[in-house]
C-alpha positions in Angstrom: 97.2 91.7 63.6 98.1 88.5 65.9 95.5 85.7 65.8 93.2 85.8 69.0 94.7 83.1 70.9 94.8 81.7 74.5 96.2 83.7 77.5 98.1 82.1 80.0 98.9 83.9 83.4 99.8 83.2 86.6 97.7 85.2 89.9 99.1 86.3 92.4 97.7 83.6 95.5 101.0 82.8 97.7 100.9 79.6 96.0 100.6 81.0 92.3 97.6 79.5 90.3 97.8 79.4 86.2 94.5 80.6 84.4 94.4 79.8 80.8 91.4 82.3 78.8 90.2 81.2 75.6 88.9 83.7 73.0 85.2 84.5 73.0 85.0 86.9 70.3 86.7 90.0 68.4 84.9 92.9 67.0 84.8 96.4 65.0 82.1 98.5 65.6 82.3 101.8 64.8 85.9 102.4 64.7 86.3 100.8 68.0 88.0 97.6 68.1 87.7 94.8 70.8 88.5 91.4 71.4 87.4 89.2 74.7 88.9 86.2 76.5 87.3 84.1 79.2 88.3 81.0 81.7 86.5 78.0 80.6 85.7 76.9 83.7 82.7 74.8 83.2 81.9 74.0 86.7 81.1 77.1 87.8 78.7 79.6 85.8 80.1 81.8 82.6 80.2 85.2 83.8 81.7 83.8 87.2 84.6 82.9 85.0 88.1 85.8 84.8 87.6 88.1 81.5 90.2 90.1 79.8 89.4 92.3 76.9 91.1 94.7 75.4 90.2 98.0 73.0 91.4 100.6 70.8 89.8 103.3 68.8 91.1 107.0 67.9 89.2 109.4 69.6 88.2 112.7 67.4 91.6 114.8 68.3 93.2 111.6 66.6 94.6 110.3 69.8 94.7 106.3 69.8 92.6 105.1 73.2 93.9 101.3 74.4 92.6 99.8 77.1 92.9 96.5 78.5 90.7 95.2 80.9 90.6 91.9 83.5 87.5 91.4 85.4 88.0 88.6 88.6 84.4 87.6 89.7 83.9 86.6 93.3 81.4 84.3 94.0 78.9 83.9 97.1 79.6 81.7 100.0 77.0 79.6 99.5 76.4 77.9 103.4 73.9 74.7 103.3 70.3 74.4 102.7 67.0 75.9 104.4 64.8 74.4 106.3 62.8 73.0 103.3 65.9 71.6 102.1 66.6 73.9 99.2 70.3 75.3 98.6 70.6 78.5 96.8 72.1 78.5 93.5 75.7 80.3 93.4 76.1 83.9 92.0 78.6 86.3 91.5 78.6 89.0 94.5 80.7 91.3 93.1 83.6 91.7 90.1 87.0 93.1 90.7 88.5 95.0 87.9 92.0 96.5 87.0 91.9 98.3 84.1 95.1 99.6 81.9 94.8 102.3 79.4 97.2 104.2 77.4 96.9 107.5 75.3 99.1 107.9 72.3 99.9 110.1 69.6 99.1 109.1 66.1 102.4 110.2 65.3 104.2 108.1 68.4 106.2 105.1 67.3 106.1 101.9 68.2 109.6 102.5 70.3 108.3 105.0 72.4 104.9 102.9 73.4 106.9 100.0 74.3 109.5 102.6 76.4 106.0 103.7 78.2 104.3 100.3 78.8 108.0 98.9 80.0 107.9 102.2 82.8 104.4 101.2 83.3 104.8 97.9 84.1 107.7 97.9 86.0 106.7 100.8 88.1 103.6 98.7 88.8 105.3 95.5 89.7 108.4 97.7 92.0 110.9 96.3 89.5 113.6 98.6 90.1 115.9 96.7 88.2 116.8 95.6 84.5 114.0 93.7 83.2 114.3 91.8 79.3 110.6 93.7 78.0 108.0 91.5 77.1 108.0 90.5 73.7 104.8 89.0 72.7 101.0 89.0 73.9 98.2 90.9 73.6 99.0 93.9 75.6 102.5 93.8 74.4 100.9 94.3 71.1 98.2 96.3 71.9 100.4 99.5 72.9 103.3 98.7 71.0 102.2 98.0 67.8 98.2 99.1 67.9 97.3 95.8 67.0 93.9 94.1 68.2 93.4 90.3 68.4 91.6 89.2 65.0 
């Protein structure tokens, strides 16, 4: 297992923007592993800040569940004060979330994960073209290697 470090990627706002997310914690709880990431943002509040987290466990037919998950919080428009001079606090209104999750045989190998997530994530992006496969990060080693951030 890879040491839970920072994640650095770019959005996708015409004028691309780079989030870092720090580790907030790893865990094993009853055969499922997780590990969590957050912006530090500290002027706005915690849970407005992107999340990414990722999982694995093996269900009971001995399939290997991952999942990785980023959460992008969007906060409310918060438009002056009332009459009495009091301006609402800012909150989250809603959270968009993409999640990616893959089902693999305990007997798969690493080769065919990575030949899956590569389809995956080129089909997602319409790269019809040869593209060098990412070779490091969490979700790189998540499917390819069932390894979870420790």
């Amino acid at each position: 297992m890879s040491a839970q470090a920072n994640i650095v990627a770019f959005d996708g706002a015409a004028t691309p923007v780079s989030h870092t997310l720090v580790p907030v914690r790893n865990s094993e709880v009853n055969g499922v592993t997780q590990a969590e990431w957050r912006e530090n943002i500290t002027t706005i509040p915690v849970k407005a800040n992107v999340r990414v987290s990722t999982t694995m466990q093996t269900l009971k037919n001995g399939i290997i569940r991952v999942m990785t998950r980023c959460e992008v919080p969007v906060m409310e428009a918060v438009s002056g004060q009332n009459a009495a001079g009091y301006t609402a606090a800012p909150k989250v209104a809603y959270v968009n979330t993409v999640d990616v999750v893959g089902y693999f045989s305990e007997r798969s190998t690493a080769a065919e994960r990575k030949l899956a997530r590569q389809l995956a994530v080129n089909i997602a992006g319409n790269i019809s073209t040869t593209v060098t496969p990412s070779t490091a990060g969490v979700v790189k080693e998540l499917i390819d290697d069932l390894t979870s951030a420790s």
